[in-house]
Each structure stands twice: as structure tokens, then as C-alpha cells.
C-alpha positions as CSV (number, residue, x, y, z in Angstrom):
1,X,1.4,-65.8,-17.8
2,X,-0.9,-63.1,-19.4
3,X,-0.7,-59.7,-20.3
4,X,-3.5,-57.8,-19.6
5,X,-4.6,-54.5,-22.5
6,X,-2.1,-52.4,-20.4
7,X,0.7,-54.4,-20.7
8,X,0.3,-55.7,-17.0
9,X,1.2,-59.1,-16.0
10,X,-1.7,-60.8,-14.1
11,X,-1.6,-64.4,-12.8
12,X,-4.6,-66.1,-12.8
13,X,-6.1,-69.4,-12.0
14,X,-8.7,-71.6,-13.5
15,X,-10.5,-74.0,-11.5
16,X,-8.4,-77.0,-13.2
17,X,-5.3,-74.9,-12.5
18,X,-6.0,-73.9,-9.4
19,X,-6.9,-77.9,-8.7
20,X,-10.0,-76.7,-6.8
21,X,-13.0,-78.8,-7.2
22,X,-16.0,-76.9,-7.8
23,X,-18.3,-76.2,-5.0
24,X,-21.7,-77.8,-5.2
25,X,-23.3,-76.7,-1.8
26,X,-24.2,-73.3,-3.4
27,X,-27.4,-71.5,-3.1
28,X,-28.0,-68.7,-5.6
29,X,-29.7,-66.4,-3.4
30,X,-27.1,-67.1,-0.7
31,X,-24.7,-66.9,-3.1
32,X,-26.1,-63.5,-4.3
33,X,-26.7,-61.9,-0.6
34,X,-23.1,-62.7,0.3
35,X,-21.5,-60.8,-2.6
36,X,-23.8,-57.8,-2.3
37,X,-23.7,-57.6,1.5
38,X,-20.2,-58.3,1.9
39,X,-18.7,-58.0,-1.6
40,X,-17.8,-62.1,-1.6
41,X,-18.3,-63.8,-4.7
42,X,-18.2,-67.7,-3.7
43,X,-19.0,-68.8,-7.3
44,X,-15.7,-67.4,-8.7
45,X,-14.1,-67.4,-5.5
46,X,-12.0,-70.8,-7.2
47,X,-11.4,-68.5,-10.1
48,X,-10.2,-65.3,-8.7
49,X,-6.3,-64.8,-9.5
50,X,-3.7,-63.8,-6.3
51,X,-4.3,-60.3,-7.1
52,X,-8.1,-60.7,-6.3
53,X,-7.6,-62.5,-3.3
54,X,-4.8,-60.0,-2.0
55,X,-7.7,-57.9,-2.4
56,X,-9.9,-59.3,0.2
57,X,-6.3,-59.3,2.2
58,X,-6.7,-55.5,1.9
59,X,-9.9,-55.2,3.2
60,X,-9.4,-57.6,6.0
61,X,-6.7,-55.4,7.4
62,X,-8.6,-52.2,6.5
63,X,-11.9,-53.7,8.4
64,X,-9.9,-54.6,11.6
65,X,-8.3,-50.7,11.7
66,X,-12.4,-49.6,11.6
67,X,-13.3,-52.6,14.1
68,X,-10.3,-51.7,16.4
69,X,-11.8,-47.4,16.5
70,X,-15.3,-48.8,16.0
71,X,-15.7,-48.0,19.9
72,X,-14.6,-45.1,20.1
73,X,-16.1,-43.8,16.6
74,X,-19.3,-45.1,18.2
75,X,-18.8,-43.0,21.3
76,X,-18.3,-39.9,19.4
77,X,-21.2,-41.0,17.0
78,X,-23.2,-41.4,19.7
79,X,-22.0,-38.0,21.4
80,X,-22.5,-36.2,17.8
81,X,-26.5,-37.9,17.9
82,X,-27.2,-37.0,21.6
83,X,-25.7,-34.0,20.8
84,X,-27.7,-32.8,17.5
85,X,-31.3,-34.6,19.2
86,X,-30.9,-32.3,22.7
87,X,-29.5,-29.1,20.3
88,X,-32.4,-29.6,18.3
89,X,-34.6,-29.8,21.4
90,X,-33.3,-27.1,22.9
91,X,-33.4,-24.6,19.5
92,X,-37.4,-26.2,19.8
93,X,-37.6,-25.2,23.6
94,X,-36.4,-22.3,23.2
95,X,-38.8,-21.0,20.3
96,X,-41.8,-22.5,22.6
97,X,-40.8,-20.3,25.2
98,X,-40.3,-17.5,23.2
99,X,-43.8,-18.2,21.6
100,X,-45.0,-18.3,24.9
101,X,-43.0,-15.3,26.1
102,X,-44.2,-13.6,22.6
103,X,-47.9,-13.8,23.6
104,X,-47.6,-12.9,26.8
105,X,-45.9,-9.4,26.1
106,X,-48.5,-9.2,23.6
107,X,-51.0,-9.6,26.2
108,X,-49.2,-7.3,28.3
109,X,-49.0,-5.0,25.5
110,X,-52.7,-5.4,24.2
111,X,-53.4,-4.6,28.1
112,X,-51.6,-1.0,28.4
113,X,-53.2,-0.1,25.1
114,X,-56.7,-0.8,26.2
115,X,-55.6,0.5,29.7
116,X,-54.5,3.6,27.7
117,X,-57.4,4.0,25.3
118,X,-59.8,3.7,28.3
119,X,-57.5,6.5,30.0
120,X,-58.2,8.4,27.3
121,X,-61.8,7.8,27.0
122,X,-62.2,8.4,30.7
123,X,-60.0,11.9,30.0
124,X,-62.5,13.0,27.3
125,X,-65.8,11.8,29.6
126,X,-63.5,14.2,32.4
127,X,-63.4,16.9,29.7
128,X,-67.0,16.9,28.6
129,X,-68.0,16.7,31.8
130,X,-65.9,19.4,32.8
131,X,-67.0,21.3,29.9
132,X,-70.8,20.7,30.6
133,X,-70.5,21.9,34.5
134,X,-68.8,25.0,33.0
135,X,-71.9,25.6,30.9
136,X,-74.3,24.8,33.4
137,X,-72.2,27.1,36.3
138,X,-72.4,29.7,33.2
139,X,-76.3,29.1,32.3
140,X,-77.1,29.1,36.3
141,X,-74.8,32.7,36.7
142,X,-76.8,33.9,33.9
143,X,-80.1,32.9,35.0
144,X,-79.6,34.1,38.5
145,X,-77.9,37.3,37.0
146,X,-81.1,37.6,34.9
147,X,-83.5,36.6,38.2
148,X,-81.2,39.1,40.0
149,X,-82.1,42.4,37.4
150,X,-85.7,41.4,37.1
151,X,-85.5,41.7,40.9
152,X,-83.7,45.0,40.5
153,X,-85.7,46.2,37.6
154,X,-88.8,45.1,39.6
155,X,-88.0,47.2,43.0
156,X,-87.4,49.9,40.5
157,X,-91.0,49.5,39.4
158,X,-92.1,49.2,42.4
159,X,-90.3,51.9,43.7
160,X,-91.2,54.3,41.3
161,X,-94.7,53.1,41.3
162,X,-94.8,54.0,45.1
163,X,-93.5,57.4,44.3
164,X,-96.0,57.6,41.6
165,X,-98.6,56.4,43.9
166,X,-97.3,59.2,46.5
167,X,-97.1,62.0,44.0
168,X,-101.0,61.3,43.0
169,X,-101.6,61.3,46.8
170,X,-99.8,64.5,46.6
171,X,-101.6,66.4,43.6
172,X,-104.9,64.9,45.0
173,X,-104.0,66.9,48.3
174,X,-104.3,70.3,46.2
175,X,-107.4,70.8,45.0
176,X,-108.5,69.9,48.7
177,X,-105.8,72.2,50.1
178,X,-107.5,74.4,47.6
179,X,-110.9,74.1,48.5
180,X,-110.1,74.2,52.2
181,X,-108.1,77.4,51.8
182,X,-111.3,79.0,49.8
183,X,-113.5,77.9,52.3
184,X,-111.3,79.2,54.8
185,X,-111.1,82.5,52.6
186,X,-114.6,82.6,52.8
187,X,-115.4,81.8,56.6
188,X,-112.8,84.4,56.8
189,X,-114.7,86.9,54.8
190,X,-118.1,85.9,56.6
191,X,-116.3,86.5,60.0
192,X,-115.1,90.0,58.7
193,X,-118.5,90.4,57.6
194,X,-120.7,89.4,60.7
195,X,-118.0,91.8,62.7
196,X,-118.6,94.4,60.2
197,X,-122.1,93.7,60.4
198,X,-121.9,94.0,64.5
199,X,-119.8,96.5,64.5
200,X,-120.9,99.3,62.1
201,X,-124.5,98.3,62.3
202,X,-127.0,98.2,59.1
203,X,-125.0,100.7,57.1
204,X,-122.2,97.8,56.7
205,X,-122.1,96.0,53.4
206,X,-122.7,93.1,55.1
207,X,-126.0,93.9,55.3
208,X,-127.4,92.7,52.4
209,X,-127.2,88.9,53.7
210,X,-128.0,88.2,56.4
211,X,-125.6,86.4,58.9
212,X,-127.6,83.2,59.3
213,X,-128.1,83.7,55.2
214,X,-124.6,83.5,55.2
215,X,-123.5,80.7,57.0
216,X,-126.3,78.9,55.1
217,X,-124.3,79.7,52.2
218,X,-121.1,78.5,53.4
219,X,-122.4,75.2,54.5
220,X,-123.6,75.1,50.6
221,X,-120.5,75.6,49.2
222,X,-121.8,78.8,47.5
């Protein structure tokens, strides 16, 4: 018996204590895969002391517990995998469609603001256009009010021309009113004459014309 640094008693066992021949169908990279895979070391394997072997015991009893809930931690394994693959496709789906869903309401969107800018263009085209009728209903009142005084200013003109025109007529009319009242003066006065003449004989004062002289006059204008 030895005692270990800690004061522990370990038993081991040599290979000439242990009366185990050594092993000569070993392959060093065999030998070297089984310990690292499964934590067997087959070249001290004759070596190892009770306590090492108990150790493999240990495991042995630990690996049949996992091999007996093997299935069912595979189940659940296999439920946690499904599960986390479709939650992560369906956190993907979900941001496709709302990529998809994202441009269409930006469509939609872009759509009522170009539907609204070109309802707002299409008010301002009604405005100037509304605008631009008033102006031409105000330049055509204005001309037609204009056309409508010339005319009025025109028959004025024309008006007063005509009684212009009338009251030259008129003032012509006198001095042949005039004339024709002297001249009727006058035949007057010849006709007094002549029957002053006839009447009262030589001794009239119509006698110094003759009646014939007379009437020559008054033909003369004399």
C-alpha cells in the first residue's frame, strides 16, 4: 500500500502484480482514437489501480441513465430544433410580408400624394382659369361698355349735328324770309302806287315812274 501527497491510500497494480501479460495487438493510432473518443486508455488499461477502473464503472452507469432518456431527450431535441427552424421561418415570413405589405402602403401612399398634388394642380389650373374668364367677362363688359358710350356719344353727335344742320336750315330761311317780305313790302308799295296812280290821276306821286317802269324795277330787285 501507498500513500498518495494527501495522505490517501491508493491501491495500485503493476502489470507483474496485476499478473496481466502485456498486450501486443495494439495499434497506436487505434490506441490513440479510443482514448480520445471514448476516454479508454488500453496501453495502461493493465496498469490502472481499482480506483481507476471503478471509474469507468461510474461512467458505465452514468451512460446507461443518458442511453435510457436518450429517446426522449431526442424527442424534445428534436421538438426544440423543429421548433426554433419553423420560429425562425416564421419571424422571416413575417418580415417578408411586412416588406411586402411595407411597399405596398407605400405605393398606396405615393398614389394619394400624387393623386393629391394633381388635385391641387388641377385646383390652381380651375383658379386661373377662373380668374382669366373673370378678366375676360371684365375686359368684354368694358369694351362693350366702351362700344356702348361711343354709340351714345355718337347719336349725340349725330343728334346735335342734325339740329345743327336744322338750325342752319333755319337761319338760311331768314334772309329769304327777309327778302321775300321786302319784296312783298315793295309789290305792296307798287300796288298802293299803281292805285294811287289810277285813282288820283297824274297829280299822284306815283307819277314819276311809270307803272310798267315800276314793275321793271321790281323784277330787278331794285
Amino acid at each position: 500500500m501507498e500513500f498518495g501527497k494527501k495522505g490517501g491510500a491508493i491501491v495500485k497494480y503493476s502489470g507483474k502484480q496485476s499478473g496481466i501479460h502485456k498486450v501486443q495487438a495494439l495499434d497506436s493510432t487505434l490506441v490513440g482514437l479510443t482514448k480520445n473518443y471514448f476516454g479508454i486508455d488500453l496501453e495502461r488499461l493493465p496498469e490502472m489501480s481499482d480506483q481507476e477502473l471503478a471509474e469507468f464503472a461510474d461512467r458505465a452507469q452514468a451512460m446507461e441513465r443518458l442511453i435510457e432518456v436518450l429517446p426522449i431527450l431526442e424527442k424534445h431535441f428534436k421538438t426544440l430544433i423543429q421548433g426554433q427552424v419553423a420560429y425562425e421561418q416564421f419571424v422571416a415570413n413575417v418580415q417578408r410580408d411586412a416588406l411586402a405589405a411595407a411597399k405596398n402602403i407605400d405605393n398606396q401612399i405615393l398614389s394619394v400624394f400624387l393623386a393629391g398634388k394633381g388635385y391641387q394642380d388641377h385646383l390652381k389650373l380651375m383658379s386661373d382659369k377662373a380668374r382669366h374668364g373673370v378678366l375676360k367677362l371684365q375686359s368684354e363688359s368694358r369694351s362693350e361698355l366702351a362700344l356702348e358710350r361711343m354709340d351714345f356719344q355718337t347719336a349725340l353727335q349725330l343728334v346735335q349735328r342734325r339740329h345743327q344742320a336744322k338750325a342752319l336750315r333755319i337761319q338760311e330761311k331768314i334772309p329769304l324770309m327777309e327778302r321775300r317780305e321786302s319784296l312783298s313790302e315793295q309789290v305792296r308799295q307798287e300796288r298802293e302806287a299803281r292805285k294811287d296812280l289810277l285813282t288820283n290821276g297824274t297829280r299822284s306821286g306815283s307819277s314819276k315812274k311809270g307803272f310798267w317802269q315800276g314793275i321793271g324795277d321790281w323784277f330787278s330787285g331794285k
